[in-house]
C-alpha positions as CSV (number, residue, x, y, z in Angstrom):
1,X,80.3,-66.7,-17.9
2,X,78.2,-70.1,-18.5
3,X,75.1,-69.7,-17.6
4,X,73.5,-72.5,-16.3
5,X,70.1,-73.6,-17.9
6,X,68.4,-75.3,-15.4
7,X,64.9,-77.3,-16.4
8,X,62.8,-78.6,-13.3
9,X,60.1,-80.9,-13.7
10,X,59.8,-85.0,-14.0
11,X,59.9,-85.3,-17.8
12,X,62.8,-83.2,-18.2
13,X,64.5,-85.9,-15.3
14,X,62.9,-88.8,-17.8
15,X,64.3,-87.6,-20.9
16,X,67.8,-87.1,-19.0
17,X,68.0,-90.3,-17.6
18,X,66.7,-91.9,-21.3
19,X,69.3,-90.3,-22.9
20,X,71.9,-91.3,-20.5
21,X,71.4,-94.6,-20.9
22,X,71.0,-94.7,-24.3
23,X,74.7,-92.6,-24.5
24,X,76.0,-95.3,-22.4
25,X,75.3,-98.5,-24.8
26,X,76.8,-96.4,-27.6
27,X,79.9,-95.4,-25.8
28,X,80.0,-99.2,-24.2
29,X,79.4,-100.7,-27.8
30,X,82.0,-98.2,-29.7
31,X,84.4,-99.6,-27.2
32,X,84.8,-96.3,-25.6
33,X,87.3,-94.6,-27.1
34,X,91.1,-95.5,-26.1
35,X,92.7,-96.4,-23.3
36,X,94.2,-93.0,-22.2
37,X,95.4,-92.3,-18.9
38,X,92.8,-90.4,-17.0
39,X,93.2,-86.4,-16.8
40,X,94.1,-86.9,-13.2
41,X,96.8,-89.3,-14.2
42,X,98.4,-86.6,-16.3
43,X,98.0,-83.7,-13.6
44,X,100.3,-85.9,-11.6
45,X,102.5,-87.1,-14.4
46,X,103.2,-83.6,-14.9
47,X,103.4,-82.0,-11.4
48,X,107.2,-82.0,-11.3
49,X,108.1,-81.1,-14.7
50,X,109.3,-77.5,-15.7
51,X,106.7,-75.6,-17.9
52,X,108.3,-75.9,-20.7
53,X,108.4,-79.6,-21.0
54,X,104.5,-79.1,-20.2
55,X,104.2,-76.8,-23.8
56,X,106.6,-79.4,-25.7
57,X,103.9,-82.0,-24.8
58,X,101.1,-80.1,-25.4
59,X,102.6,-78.8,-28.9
60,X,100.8,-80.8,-32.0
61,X,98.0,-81.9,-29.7
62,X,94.1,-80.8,-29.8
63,X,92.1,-78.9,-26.7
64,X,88.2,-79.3,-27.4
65,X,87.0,-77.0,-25.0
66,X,83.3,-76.9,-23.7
67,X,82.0,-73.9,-23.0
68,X,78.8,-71.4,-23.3
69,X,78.4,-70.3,-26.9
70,X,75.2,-68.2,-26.3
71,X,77.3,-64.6,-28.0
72,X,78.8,-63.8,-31.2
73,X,81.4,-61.1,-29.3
74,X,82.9,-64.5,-27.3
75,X,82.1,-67.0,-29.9
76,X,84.8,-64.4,-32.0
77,X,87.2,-63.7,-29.0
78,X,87.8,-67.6,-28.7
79,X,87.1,-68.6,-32.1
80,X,89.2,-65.9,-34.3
81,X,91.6,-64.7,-31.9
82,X,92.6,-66.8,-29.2
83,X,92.3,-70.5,-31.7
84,X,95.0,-68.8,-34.2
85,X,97.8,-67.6,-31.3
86,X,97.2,-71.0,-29.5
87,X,97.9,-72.6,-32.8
88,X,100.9,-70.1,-34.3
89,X,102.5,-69.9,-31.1
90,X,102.3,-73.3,-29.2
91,X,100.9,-76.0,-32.3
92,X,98.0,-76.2,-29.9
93,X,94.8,-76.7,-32.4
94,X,91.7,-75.3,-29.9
95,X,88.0,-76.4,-30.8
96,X,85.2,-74.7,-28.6
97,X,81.8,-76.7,-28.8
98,X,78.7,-76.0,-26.8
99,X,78.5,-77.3,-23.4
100,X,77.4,-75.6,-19.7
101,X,76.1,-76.3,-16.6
102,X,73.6,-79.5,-16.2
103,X,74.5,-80.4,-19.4
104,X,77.7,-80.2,-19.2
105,X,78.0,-82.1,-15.9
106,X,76.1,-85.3,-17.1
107,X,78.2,-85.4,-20.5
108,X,81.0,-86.0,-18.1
109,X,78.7,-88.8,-15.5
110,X,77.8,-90.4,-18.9
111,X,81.5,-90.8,-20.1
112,X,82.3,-92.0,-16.9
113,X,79.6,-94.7,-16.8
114,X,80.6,-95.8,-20.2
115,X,83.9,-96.8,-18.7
116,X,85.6,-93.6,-20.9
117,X,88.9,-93.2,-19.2
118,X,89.7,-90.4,-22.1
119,X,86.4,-88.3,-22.7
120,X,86.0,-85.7,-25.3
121,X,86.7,-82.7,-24.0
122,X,90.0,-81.5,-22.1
123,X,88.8,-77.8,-20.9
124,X,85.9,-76.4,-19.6
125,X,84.4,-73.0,-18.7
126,X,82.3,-73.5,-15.2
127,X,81.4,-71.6,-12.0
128,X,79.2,-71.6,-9.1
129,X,76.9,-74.3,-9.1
130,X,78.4,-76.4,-12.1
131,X,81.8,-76.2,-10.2
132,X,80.4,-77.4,-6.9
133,X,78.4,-80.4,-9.0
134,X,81.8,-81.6,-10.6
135,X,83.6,-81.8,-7.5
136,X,81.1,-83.8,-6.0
137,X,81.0,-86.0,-8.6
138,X,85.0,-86.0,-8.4
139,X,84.9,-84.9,-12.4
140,X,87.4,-82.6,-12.1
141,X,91.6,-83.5,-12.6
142,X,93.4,-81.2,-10.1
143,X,95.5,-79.3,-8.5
144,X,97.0,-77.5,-11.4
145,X,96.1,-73.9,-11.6
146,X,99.0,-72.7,-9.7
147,X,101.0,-74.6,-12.5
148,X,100.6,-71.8,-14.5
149,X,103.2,-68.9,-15.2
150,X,101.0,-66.1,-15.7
151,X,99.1,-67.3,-12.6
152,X,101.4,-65.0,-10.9
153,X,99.5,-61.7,-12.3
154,X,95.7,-62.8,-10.9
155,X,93.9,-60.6,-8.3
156,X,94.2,-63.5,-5.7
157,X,93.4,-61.0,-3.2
158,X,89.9,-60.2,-4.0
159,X,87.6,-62.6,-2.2
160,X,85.3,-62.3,-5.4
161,X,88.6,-64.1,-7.4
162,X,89.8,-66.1,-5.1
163,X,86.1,-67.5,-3.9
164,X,84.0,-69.1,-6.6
165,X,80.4,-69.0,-5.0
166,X,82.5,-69.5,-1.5
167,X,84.1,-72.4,-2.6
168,X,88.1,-72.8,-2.1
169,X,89.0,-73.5,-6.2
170,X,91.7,-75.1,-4.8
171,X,93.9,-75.7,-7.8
172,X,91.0,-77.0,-9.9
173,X,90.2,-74.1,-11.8
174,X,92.1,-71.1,-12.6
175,X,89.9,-67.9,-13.3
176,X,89.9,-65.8,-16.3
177,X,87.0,-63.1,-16.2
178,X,85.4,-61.4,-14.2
179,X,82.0,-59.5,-14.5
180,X,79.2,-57.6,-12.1
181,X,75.9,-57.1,-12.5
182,X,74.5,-54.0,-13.8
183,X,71.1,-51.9,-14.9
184,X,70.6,-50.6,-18.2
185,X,68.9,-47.4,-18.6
186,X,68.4,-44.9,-21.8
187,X,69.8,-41.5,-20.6
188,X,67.2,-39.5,-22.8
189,X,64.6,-41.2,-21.7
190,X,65.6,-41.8,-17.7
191,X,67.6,-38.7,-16.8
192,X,67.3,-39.7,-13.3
193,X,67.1,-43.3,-13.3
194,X,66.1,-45.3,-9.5
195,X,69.8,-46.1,-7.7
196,X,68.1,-48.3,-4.6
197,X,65.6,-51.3,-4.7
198,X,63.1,-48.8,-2.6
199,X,63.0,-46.4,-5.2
200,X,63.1,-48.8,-8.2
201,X,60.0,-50.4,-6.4
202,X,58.6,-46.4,-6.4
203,X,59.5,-46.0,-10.2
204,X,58.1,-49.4,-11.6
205,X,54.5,-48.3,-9.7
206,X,54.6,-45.1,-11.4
207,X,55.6,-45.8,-14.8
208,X,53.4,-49.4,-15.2
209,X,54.7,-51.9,-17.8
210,X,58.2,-50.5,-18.6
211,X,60.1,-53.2,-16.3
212,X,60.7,-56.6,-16.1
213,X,63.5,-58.7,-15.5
214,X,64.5,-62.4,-17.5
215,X,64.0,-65.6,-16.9
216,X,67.7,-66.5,-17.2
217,X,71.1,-66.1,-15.4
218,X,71.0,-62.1,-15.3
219,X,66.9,-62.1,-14.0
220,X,68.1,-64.7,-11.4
221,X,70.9,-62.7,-10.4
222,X,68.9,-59.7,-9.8
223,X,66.7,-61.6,-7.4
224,X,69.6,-62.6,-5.7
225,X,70.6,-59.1,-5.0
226,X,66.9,-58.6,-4.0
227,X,67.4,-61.6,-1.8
228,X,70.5,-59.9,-0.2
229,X,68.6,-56.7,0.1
230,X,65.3,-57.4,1.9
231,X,67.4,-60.0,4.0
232,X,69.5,-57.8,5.7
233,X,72.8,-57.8,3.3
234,X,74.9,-60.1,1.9
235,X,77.2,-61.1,5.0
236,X,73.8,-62.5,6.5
237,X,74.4,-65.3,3.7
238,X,77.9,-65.7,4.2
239,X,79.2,-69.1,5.6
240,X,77.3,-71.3,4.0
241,X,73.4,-72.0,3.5
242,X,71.1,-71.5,6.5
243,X,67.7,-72.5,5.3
244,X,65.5,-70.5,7.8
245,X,67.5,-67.4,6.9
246,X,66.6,-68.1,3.2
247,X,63.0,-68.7,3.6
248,X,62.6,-65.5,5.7
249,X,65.2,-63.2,2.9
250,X,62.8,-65.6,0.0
251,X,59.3,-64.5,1.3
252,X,60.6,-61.0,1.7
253,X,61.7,-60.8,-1.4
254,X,58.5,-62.4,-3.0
255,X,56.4,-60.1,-1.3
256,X,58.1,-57.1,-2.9
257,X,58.0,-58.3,-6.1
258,X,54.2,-59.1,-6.2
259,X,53.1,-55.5,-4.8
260,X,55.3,-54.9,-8.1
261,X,54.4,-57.6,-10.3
262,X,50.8,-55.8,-11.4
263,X,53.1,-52.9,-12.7
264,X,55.4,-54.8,-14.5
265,X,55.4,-55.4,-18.5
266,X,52.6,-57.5,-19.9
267,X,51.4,-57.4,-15.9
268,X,53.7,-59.8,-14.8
269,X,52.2,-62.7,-16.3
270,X,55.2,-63.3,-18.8
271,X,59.3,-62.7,-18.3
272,X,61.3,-62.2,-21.1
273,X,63.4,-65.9,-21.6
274,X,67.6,-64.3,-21.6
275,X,69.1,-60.6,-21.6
276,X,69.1,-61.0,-25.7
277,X,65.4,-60.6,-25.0
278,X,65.8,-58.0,-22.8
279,X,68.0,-56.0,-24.7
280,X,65.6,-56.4,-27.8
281,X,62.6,-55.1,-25.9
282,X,64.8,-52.1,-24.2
283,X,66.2,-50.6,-27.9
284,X,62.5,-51.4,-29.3
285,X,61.3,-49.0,-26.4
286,X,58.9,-51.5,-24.5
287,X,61.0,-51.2,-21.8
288,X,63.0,-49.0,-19.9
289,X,65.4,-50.9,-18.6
290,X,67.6,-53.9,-19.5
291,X,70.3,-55.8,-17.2
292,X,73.3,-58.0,-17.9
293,X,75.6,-59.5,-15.5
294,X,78.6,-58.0,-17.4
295,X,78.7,-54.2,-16.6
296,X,80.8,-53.4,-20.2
297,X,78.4,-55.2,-21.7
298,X,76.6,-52.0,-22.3
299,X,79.7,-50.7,-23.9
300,X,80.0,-52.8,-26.4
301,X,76.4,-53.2,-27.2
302,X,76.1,-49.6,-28.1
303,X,79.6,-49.6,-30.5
304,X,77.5,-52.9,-32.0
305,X,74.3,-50.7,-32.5
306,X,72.4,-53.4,-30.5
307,X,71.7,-50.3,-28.0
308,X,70.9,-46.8,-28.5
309,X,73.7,-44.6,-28.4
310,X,72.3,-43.1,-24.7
311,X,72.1,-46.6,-23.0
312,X,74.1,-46.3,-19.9
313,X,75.2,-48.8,-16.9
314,X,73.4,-48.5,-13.4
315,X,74.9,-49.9,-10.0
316,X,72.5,-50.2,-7.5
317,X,73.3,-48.7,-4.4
318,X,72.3,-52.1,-2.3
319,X,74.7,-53.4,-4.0
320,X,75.6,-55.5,-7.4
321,X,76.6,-59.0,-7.9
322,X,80.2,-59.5,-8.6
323,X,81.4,-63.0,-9.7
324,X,84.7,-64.7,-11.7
325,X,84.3,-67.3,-14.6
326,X,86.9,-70.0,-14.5
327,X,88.5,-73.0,-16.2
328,X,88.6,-76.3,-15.4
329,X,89.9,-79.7,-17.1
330,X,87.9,-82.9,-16.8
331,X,89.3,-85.9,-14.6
332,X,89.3,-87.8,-17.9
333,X,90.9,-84.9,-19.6
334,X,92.6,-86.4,-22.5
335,X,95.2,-83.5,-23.1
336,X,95.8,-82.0,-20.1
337,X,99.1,-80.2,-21.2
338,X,97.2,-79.1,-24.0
339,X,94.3,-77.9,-21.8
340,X,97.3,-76.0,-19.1
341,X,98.7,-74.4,-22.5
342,X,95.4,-72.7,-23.3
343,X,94.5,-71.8,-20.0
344,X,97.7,-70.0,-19.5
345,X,97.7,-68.1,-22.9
346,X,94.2,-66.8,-21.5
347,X,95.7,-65.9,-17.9
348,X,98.6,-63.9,-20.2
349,X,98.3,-59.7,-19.9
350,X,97.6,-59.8,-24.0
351,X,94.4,-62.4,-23.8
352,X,93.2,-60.5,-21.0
353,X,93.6,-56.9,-22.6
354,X,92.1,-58.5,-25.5
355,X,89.0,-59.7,-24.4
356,X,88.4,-56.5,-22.3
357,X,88.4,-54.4,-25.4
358,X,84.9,-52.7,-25.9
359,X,84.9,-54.0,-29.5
360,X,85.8,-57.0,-28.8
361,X,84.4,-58.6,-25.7
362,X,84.5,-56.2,-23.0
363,X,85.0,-59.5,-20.2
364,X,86.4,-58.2,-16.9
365,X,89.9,-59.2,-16.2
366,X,91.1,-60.9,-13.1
367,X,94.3,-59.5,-12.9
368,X,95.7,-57.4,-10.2
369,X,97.0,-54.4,-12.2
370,X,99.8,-53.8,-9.6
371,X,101.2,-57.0,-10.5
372,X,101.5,-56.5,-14.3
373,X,104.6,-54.4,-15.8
374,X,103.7,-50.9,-16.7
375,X,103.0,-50.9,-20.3
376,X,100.4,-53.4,-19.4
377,X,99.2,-51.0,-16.6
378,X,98.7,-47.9,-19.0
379,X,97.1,-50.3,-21.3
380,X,94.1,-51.5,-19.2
381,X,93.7,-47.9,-17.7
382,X,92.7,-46.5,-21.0
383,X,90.2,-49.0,-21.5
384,X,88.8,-47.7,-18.4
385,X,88.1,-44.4,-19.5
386,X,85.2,-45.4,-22.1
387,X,82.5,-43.3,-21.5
388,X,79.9,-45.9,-21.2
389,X,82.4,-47.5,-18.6
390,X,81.6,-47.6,-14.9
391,X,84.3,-46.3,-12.9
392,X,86.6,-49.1,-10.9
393,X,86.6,-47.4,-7.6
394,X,82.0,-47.2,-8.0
395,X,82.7,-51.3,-9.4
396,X,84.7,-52.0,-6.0
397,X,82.3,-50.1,-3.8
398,X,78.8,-51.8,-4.8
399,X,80.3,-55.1,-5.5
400,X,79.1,-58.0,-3.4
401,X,80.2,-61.2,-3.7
402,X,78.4,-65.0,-4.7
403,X,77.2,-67.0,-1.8
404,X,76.7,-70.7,-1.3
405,X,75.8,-72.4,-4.5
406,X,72.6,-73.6,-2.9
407,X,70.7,-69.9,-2.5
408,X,70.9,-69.5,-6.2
409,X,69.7,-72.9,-6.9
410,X,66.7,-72.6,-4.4
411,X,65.7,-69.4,-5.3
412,X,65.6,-70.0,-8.8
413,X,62.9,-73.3,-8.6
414,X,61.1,-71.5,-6.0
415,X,60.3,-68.6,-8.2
416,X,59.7,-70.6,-11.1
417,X,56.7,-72.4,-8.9
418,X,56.0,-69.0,-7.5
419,X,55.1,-67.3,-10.7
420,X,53.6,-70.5,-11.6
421,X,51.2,-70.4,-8.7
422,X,52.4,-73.3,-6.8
423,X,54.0,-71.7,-3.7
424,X,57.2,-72.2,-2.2
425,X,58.5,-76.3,-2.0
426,X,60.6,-77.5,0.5
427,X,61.0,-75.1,3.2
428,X,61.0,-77.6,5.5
429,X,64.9,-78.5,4.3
């Protein structure tokens, strides 16, 4: 899923704006590019026309798709297995570059602001916050995720599919993984690892210096679920953001983490920066446990050799953090039929199967396995019985969905001014 980077502070807001500007003049200067009709434009233009007139346009064309190139195991799914099909099957010739979150939404303002009607990219790979952002901005071409044929196989009736952070996708994205959050532990070494916050807090203060938790998208999903916790449950967060209801579940939180904080590796005054960290420290034996917000992740880590053969997923029983990652296409989308192509291919039985593969990706699918035929069935249900694998019906029972965009985004400055010593800003909003 992309995770979204976010930098705080005035210079970083300087710099952006700088180099905004300065993108501007060049695009403005260079002319901007041709005068294609906007991504919107097509949606509409191709609204009423069979699919298959939709894959004759798209065949010959190019998708540059931007998207979160932070692992080798996706960089190879979409680079060496899902580029060569596109191309063989539909002449569709798929680039991925790197782009995600903030970045990815001012790339988009920029082009706009240069007058771009045609940008650079034709596909992207958002969620959660970044989604919300482009639709305010209206950077997004839509509705046309129903468009697709293999639309017909997704789980539309789990509220963690069919709701991206809350939000109605409404047409402009179409999903295609799924993930939850999960514990890492060593077997050998944690026979009988903590399964609640309470007695995770109990461990941490009795083994001092063997937890932590990163400074990225998995650390700031865990303190979600720590928000959701000490804040009574998830459905206490449900229908939209409630500021006095997240500075009570906030403080809460932060209180049980600084009774912890003494206890935790290198004391608490440093966090590992992503989960690569994490996972380094874990097999090096600094820590004793790791996290990811992919619970195969484990599986294919340990096949890789990046974890010890005994690494294992944990669910905590307070529940685990279960969100979808999804597509969209820019507004000025220059190959939209192009773009619909790809996403479809990736919405097919074989791309999901695929990527779910323990050597290969190991990227939840989102499809409902009741609607796929039955060879398809069997095939999914043996990837299920990996070892390393946490059992669906455990999955479905701790899983609790994403919340209103705006929780995430206020918990993660104020902990980043918390640990810094500067308290918790605007609680008055």
């Amino acid at each position: 899923m992309p995770r979204d980077r976010r930098a705080g502070g005035r210079s970083r807001s300087r710099r952006t704006a700088a180099l905004r500007l300065a993108a501007i003049a060049c695009l403005t200067a260079c002319g901007g590019g041709p005068r294609a009709p906007s991504g919107e434009a097509a949606v509409e233009a191709l609204r009423p026309l069979p699919w298959d007139s939709v894959v004759a346009r798209a065949r010959g064309t190019d998708v540059v798709w931007r998207m979160w190139r932070g692992d080798p195991s996706v960089n190879a799914y979409v680079d060496g297995w899902v580029a060569p099909r596109v191309r063989d099957r539909y002449g569709v010739t798929l680039r991925a570059v790197e782009g995600q979150g903030p970045d990815l939404v001012n790339q988009l303002v920029v082009e706009r602001e240069a007058g771009r009607r045609a940008g650079t990219a034709s596909l992207v790979w958002i969620n959660g916050e970044t989604f919300a952002n482009l639709r305010r901005e209206r950077l997004l071409a839509g509705p046309w995720a129903g468009r697709l044929p293999n639309a017909a196989y997704v789980d539309s009736a789990s509220p963690i599919v069919a709701r991206d952070f809350e939000q109605d996708p409404a047409g402009y994205e179409s999903p295609w993984g799924r993930v939850q959050f999960a514990l890492i532990y060593d077997s050998a070494r944690t026979p009988v690892p903590p399964r609640t916050f309470d007695e995770l807090g109990t461990w941490v203060r009795a083994h001092p210096g063997r937890f932590t938790h990163d400074q990225g998208f998995a650390g700031m999903t865990f303190l979600k679920m720590l928000l959701y916790a000490r804040g009574g449950g998830v459905e206490r967060f449900q229908g939209g953001f409630d500021s006095a209801r997240y500075v009570a579940a906030r403080n809460a939180a932060f209180a049980w983490l600084d009774s912890l904080r003494p206890s935790f590796w290198r004391g608490g005054a440093t966090f590992p920066p992503d989960v690569a960290a994490m996972h380094r420290l874990f097999a090096n034996g600094e820590i004793d446990f790791s996290m990811s917000n992919n619970q195969n992740e484990v599986v294919t880590k340990t096949r890789q050799g990046v974890l010890p053969a005994t690494a294992r997923p944990l669910l905590l029983r307070d529940g685990t953090i279960a969100n979808t990652h999804y597509l969209g296409i820019p507004s000025n989308a220059p190959n939209v039929a192009g773009a619909m192509v790809v996403a479809d291919f990736l919405l097919s039985p074989e791309a999901q199967w695929q990527k779910q593969k323990p050597d290969v990706w190991a990227d939840g699918s989102v499809l409902a396995p009741a609607r796929l035929p039955a060879a398809w069935r069997a095939r999914f249900a043996a990837l299920a019985a990996d070892p390393h694998a946490l059992a669906p019906d455990s999955l479905a029972r701790y899983a609790r969905p994403e919340v209103d965009p705006r929780y995430h985004e206020r918990l993660v400055a104020d902990w980043r001014a918390h640990v810094r010593g500067r308290g918790h800003p605007g609680d008055t909003r």
